[in-house]
C-alpha positions in Angstrom: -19.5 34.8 8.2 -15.8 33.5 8.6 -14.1 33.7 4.7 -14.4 31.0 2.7 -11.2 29.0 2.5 -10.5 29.5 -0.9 -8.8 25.8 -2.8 -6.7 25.4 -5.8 -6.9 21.8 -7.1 -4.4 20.1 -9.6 -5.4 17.7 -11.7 -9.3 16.8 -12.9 -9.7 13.1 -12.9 -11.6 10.9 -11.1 -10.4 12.1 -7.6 -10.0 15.8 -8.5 -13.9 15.5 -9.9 -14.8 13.8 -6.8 -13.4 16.6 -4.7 -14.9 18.9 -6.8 -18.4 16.8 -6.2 -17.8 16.4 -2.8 -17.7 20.1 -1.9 -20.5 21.1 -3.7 -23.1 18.2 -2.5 -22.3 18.6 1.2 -21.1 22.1 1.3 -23.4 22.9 4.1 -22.0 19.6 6.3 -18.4 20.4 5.1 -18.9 24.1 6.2 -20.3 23.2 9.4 -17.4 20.8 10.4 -14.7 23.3 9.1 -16.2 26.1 10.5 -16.4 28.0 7.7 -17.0 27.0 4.1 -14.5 25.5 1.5 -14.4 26.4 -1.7 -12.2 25.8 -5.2 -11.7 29.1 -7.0 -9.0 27.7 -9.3 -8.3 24.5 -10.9 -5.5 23.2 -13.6 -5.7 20.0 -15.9 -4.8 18.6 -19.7 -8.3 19.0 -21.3 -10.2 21.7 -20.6 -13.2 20.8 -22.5 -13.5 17.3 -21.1 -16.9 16.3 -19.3 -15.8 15.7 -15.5 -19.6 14.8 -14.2 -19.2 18.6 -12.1 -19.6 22.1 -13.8 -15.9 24.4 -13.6 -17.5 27.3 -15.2 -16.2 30.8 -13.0 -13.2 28.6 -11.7 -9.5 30.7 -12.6 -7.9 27.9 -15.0 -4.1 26.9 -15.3 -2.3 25.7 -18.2 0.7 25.3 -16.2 -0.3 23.8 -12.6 2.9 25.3 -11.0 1.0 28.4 -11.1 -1.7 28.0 -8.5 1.4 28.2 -6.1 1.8 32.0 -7.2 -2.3 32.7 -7.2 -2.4 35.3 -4.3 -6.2 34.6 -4.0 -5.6 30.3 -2.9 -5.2 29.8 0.5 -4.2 25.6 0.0 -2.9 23.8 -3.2 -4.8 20.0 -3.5 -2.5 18.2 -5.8 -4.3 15.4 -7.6 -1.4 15.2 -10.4 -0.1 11.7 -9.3 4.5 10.9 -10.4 7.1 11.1 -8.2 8.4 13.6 -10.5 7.7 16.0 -13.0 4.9 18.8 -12.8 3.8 17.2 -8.9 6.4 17.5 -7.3 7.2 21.0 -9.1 3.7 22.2 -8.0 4.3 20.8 -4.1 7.6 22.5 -3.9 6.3 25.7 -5.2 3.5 25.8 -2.8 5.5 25.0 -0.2 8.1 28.2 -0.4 5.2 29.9 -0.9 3.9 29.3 2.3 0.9 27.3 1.3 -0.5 24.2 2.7 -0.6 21.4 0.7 -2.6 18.3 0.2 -1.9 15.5 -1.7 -3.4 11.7 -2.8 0.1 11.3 -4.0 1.6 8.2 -2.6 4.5 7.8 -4.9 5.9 11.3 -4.2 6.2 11.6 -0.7 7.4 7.7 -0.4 10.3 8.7 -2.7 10.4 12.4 -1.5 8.6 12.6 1.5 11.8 13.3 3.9 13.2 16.4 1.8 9.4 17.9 1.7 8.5 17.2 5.3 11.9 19.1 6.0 11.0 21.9 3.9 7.5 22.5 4.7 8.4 22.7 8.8 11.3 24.8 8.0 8.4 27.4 5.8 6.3 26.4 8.7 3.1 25.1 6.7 1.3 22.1 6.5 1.8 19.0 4.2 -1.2 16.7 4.9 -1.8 13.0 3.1 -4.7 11.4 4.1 -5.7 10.3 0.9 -2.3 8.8 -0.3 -2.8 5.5 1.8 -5.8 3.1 1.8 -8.5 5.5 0.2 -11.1 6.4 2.4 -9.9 4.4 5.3 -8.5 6.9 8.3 -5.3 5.1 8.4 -2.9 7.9 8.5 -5.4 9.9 11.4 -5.3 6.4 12.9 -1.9 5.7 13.3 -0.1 9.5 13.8 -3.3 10.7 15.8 -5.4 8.4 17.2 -2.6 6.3 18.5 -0.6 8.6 19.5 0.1 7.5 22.8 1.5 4.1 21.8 4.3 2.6 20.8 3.6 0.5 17.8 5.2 -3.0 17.1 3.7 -3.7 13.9 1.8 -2.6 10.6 -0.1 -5.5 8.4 -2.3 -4.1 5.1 -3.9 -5.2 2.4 -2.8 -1.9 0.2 -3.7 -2.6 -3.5 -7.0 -3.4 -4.3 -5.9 -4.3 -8.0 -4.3 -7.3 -6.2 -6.6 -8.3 -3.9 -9.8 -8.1 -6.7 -7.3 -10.3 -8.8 -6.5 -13.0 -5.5 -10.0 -13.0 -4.6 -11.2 -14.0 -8.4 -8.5 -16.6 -8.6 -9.8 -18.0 -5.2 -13.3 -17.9 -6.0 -13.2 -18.9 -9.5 -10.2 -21.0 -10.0 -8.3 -18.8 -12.7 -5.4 -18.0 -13.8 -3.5 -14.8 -13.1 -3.2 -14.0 -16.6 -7.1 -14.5 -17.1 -8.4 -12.8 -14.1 -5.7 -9.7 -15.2 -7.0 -9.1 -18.2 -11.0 -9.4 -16.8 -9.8 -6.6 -14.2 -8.6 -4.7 -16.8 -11.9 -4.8 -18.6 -13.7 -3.9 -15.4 -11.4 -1.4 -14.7 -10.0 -2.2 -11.6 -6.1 -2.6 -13.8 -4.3 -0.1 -15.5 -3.8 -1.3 -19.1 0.2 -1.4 -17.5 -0.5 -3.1 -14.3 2.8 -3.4 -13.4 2.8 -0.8 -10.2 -0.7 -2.9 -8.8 0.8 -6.4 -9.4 4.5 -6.1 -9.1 3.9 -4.8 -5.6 5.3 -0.9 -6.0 1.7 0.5 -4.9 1.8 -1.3 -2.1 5.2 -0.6 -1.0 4.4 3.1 -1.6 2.2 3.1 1.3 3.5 0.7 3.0 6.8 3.0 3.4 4.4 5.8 4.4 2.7 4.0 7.6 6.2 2.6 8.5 7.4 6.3 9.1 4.4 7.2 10.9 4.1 4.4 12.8 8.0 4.1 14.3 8.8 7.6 14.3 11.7 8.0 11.5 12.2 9.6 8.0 10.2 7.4 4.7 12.5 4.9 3.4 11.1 3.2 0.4 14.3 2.3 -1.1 14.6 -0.2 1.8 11.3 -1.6 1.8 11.6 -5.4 0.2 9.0 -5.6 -2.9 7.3 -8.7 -4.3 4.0 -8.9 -6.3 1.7 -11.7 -7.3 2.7 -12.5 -10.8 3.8 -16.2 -9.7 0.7 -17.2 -7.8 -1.1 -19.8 -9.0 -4.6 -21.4 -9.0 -2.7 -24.5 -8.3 -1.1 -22.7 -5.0 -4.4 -20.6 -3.9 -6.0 -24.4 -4.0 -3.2 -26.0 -1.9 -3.5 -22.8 0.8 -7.4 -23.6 0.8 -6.9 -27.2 1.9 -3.7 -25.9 4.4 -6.6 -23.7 6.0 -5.0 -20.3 4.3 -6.0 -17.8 2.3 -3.4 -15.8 0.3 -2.8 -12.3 0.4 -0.8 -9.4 -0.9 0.0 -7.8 2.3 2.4 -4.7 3.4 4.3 -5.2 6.6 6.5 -3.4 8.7 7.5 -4.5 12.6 10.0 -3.3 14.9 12.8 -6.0 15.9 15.6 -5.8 17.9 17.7 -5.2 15.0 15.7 -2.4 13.6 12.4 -2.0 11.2 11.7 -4.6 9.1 9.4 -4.0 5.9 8.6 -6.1 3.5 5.3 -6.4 0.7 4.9 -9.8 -0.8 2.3 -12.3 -1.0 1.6 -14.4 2.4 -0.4 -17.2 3.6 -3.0 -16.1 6.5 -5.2 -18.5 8.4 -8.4 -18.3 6.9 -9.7 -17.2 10.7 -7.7 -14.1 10.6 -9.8 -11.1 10.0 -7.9 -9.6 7.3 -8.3 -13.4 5.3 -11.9 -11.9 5.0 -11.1 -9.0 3.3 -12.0 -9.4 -0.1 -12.7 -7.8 -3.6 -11.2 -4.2 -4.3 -11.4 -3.2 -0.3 -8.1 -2.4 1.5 -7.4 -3.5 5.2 -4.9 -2.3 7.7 -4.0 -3.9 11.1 -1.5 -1.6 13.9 -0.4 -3.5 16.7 -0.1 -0.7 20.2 1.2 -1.4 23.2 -1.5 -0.1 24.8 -4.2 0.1 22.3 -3.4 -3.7 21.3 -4.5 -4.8 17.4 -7.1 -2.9 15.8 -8.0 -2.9 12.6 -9.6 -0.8 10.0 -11.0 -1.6 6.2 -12.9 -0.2 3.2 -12.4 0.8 0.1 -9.0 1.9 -0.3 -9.6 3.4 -4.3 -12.2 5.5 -6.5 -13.7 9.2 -6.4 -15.6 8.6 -3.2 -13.5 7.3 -0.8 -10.2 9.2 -1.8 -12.2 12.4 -2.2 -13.6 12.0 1.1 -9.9 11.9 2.6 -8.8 15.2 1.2 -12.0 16.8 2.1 -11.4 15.7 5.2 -7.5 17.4 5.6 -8.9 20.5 4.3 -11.5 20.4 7.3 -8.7 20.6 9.4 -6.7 22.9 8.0 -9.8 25.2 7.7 -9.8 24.3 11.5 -6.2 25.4 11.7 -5.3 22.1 13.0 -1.7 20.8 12.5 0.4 17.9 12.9 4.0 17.3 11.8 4.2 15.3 8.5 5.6 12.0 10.2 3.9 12.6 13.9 6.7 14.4 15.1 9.3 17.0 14.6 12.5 16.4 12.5 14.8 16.5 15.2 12.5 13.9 17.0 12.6 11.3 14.6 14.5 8.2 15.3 17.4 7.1 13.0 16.7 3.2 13.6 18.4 1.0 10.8 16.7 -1.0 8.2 16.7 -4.8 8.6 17.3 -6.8 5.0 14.7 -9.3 4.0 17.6 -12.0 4.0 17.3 -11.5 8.2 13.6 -11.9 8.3 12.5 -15.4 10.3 9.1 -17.6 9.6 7.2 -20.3 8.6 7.3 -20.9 4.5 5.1 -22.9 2.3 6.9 -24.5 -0.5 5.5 -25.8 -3.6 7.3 -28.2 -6.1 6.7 -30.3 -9.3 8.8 -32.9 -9.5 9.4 -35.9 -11.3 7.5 -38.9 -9.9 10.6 -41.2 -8.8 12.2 -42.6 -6.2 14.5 -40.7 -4.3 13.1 -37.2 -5.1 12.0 -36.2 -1.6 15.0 -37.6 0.3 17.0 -34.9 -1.8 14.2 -32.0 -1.5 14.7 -32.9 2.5 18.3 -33.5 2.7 18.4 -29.9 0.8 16.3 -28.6 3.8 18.0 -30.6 6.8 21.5 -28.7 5.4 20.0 -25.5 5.8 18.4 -26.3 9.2 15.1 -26.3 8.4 12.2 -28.6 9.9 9.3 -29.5 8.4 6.2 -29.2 9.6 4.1 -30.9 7.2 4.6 -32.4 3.7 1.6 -33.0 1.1 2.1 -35.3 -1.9 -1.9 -35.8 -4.2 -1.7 -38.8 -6.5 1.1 -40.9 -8.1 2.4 -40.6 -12.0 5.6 -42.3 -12.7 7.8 -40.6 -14.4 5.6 -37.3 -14.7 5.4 -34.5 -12.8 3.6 -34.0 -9.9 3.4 -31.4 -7.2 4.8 -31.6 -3.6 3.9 -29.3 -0.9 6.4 -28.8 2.0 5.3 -26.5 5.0 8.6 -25.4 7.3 8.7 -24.2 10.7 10.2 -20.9 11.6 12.9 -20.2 9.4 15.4 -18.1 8.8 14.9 -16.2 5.0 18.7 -16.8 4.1 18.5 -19.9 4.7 15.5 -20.4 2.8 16.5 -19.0 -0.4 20.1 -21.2 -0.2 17.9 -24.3 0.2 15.7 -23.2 -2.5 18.6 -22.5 -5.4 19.6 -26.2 -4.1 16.7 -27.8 -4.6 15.7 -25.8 -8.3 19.6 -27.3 -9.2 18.1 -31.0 -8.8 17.7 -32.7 -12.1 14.1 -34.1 -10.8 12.5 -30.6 -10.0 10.6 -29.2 -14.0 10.1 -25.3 -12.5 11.3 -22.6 -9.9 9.7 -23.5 -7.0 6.9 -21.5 -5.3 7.7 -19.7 -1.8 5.2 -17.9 -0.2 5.7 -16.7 3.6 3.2 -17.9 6.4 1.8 -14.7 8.4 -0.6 -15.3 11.7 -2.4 -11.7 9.8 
């Protein structure tokens, strides 16, 4: 029989158990797909006496995980740490001039250091795969680098977090407060007790900078991805895009322009007849546009010790296989250098939400705000009359540009008649 491929895993928690699980309960599938079997000889984690739902008896255990980089006997390092810094990166680095594969669920370090470890692991000539760092158990990264290969690819929608999409989906169905449905998630456990990476959109753009790299062809660039959570959505605004015919989403999106790539995460408005309006709960989404291939689109769960377990299992498969692809689809020397467009270039339809003082005169300057800005209306919704309280006024715009949109906006927060920021959320076909 061929020799075991012998694993080192980093870090114990729910994923690393899963993986753990994972390759004992189906060793005999997982060997047959590999063509050999996979084992873990050595692990490293915080607690060693901690109950992890899988026995580590006779596995070689590090204190430091650094370490399993320098273990003669591991063939691949699986690093399950999670930081952009600190002891995973250290570990990824180390295995990496050492010649080992690598693979990693860790989003946050190769959106913020995925060009300089790309670079180094085809210059040591090994393998650094990530199946598990975007959307879970959905194939997305296979998808996209692999599977459509052959296209050129115009655009990326996802639904990314399913923290945020759990909390959109409660406020929906139960007409709650963000606050409210927050703290019920954290209960659950589907929130951190610091949310702040879920909700305030960082998660998402993670990924999101991820799929844009494979998807055109150039080096990760998070630091140009634009980055807006969910923290201002209403129940007042998720009831207004209901009777619009929308349902709202926290959605990452990257397209190629003529100008260059634009991506962007922040809440949208998506017909209610789009497929990825459906996709509900915890479950993650994502939509590629080919030329060839057209849209397709993919979903499950995107989180937990299943589905994320199953996506490393699956890059060790290959690498047991021996199969390799370059980190981004495509050698370094191959990658494009196409700019970054800002958010302030982006152009489309907004819905706009204001409460305003019931009195005359308040929508001619809302609209005259607007008409200086160049911006049509496409429709305007006013519920109920209260004079001289505040009421709220819906304004739908047709294609816009975002510049424009935010100098119309400061305008119209300046007016003496408007009580609060208004709400802009961005209009997406999906």
């Amino acid at each position: 029989m061929t020799r075991p491929l012998s694993v080192a895993v980093a870090g114990l928690g729910t994923v690393g158990g899963g993986v753990l699980k994972l390759l004992r309960d189906n060793a005999d599938i997982v060997a047959a797909r590999a063509g050999r079997p996979i084992a873990v000889t050595a692990v490293s984690a915080r607690d060693r006496s901690k109950d992890r739902g899988v026995p580590v008896s006779g596995l070689r255990w590090y204190e430091d995980p650094v370490a399993l980089a320098g273990d003669p006997a591991v063939d691949v390092i699986v690093e399950l740490i999670g930081g952009s810094e600190g002891p995973a990166k250290a570990l990824v680095e180390a295995a990496i001039s050492a010649g080992k594969p690598v693979v990693t669920a860790n989003k946050a370090l190769l959106a913020v250091h995925g060009a300089e470890l790309a670079a180094a692991a085809e210059a040591r000539g090994v393998t650094l795969a990530f199946e598990a760092a975007v959307a879970g158990g959905i194939p997305a990264i296979k998808a996209i680098r692999e599977g459509l290969a052959g296209n050129r690819i115009s655009r990326i929608a996802g639904i990314l977090n399913g923290t945020c999409n759990y909390i959109l989906t409660q406020m929906r169905e139960r007409g709650r407060e963000f606050a409210d449905v927050l703290a019920d998630a954290q209960k659950l456990g589907y929130a951190e007790s610091d949310p702040s990476f879920d909700v305030d959109g960082i998660d998402a753009a993670h990924k999101l900078a991820i799929l844009a790299a494979l998807a055109f062809g150039r080096p990760v660039a998070f630091d140009q991805v634009y980055v807006e959570g969910i923290r201002r959505i209403s129940a007042l605004d998720i009831a207004f895009a209901t009777e619009l015919g929308y349902r709202i989403k926290l959605l990452g999106l990257a397209s190629q322009t003529d100008a260059g790539i634009e991506t962007r995460v922040h809440p949208c408005m998506v017909p209610q007849t789009a497929p990825i309006a459906r996709v509900d709960g915890v479950f993650n989404a994502v939509v590629a546009e080919g030329d060839f291939v057209g849209r397709i689109m993919l979903e499950g769960r995107g989180a937990g010790a299943g589905p994320t377990a199953s996506a490393v299992v699956a890059d060790l498969i290959d690498l047991a296989r021996d199969r390799k692809t370059p980190v981004w689809g495509a050698a370094a020397e191959a990658l494009s250098a196409v700019p970054s467009v800002p958010m302030s270039a982006h152009v489309g339809p907004y819905y706009m939400r204001l409460m305003v003082v019931d009195r005359p005169g308040v929508i001619a300057d809302v609209t005259a705000a607007l008409r200086d800005q160049g911006i049509s209306l496409e429709s305007m919704l006013q519920r109920g009359r209260s004079p001289g309280e505040a009421v709220p006024v819906v304004l739908v715009t047709h294609e816009t540009k975002e510049s424009a949109m935010r100098d119309a906006v400061a305008r119209i927060a300046a007016l003496g008649t408007v009580m609060e920021e208004p709400a802009l959320i961005r209009i997406e076909a999906g």
